[in-house]
C-alpha positions in Angstrom: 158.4 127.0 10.4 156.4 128.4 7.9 152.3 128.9 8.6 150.5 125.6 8.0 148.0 125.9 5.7 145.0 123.9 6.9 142.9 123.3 3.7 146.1 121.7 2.3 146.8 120.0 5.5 143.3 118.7 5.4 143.7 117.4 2.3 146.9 115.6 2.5 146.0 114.0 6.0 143.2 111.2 6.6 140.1 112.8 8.7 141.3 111.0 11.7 144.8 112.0 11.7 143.2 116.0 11.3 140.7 115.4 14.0 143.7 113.9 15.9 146.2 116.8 15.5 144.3 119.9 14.5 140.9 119.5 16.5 142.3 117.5 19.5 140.4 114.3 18.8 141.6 110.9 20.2 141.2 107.6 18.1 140.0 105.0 19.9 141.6 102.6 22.2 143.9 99.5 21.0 142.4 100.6 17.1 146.0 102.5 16.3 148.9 101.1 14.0 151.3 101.8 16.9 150.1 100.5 19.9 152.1 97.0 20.3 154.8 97.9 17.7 157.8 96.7 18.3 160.0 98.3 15.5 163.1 100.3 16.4 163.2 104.0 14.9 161.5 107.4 15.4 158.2 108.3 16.0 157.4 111.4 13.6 154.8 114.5 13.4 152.6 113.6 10.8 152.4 117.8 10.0 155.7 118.7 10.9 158.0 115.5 10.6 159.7 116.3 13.9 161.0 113.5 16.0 158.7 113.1 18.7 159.6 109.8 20.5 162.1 106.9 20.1 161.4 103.2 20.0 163.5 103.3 23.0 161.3 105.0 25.2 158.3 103.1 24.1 156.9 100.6 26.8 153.2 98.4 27.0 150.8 99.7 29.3 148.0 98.2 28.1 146.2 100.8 28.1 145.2 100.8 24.2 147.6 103.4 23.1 151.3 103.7 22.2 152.9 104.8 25.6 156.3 106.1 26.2 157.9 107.3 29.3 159.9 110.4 27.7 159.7 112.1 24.5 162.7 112.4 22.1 164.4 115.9 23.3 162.6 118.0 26.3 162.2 120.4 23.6 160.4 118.4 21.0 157.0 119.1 22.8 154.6 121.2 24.4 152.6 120.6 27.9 149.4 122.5 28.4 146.6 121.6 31.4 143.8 120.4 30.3 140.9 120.7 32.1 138.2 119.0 29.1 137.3 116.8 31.8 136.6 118.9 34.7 136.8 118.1 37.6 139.9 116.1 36.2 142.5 117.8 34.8 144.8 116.1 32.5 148.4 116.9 31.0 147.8 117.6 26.7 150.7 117.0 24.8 151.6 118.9 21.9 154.1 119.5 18.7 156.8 121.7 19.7 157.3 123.0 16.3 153.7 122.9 14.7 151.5 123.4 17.9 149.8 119.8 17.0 147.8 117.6 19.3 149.4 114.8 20.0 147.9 113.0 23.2 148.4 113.2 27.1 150.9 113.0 29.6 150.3 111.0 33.2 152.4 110.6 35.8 152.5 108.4 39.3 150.6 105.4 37.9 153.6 103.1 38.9 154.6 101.3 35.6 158.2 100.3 35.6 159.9 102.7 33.8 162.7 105.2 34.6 160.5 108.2 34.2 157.1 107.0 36.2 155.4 109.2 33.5 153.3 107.4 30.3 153.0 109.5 28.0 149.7 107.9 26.0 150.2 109.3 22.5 147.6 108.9 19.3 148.7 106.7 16.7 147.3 108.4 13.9 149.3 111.9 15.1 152.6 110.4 14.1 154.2 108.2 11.6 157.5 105.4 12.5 160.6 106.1 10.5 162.3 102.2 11.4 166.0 102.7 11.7 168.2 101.5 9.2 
């Protein structure tokens, strides 16, 4: 992939989705497009347009973002620890391919899911392709 130019990116992004995905910013709970959507398809980078999660991973967990228990391919993103919230340390969840903030990663909450993992993903960091 070729080196993202930020001033461009700025520009053609809305200042929430470049807070979001360039500064590690978080929109606020059950605000995002995405968070009860139903619609089957794939969940894209907003810089990169790599598939980042399928509708059919995608679960309510009420916890105002759009949750899913797996991401599209193991190699379609990035975990790094996060410890922003000391003494707490979280799981951040990144683009693969453009090094993008996506959201967080938690695991042993006990929603029913195959994975026991909810990974609590930003809205405004992706866009839905619906499936034809």
């Amino acid at each position: 992939m070729e080196p993202i130019n930020e001033d461009e990116l700025k520009a053609r992004l809305d200042p929430l989705s470049y807070a979001v995905l360039r500064e590690g910013a978080t929109e606020r709970p059950f605000t995002g497009e995405y968070t009860d959507t139903e619609t089957v398809g794939s969940y894209r980078c907003k810089v990169c347009q790599s598939v980042l999660f399928t509708s059919e991973t995608k679960f309510h967990s009420g916890c105002g973002w759009p949750s899913f228990y797996a991401p599209s391919a193991d190699d379609a993103v990035t975990l790094i620890e996060d410890r922003s919230l000391a003494p707490r340390v979280r799981t951040e969840v990144r683009c693969a391919q453009c090094d993008s903030h996506l959201g967080h990663v938690f695991s042993g909450e006990g929603y029913d899911v195959p994975t026991d993992e909810r990974w609590c993903i930003n809205s405004v960091a992706m866009y839905l392709e619906e499936k034809k």
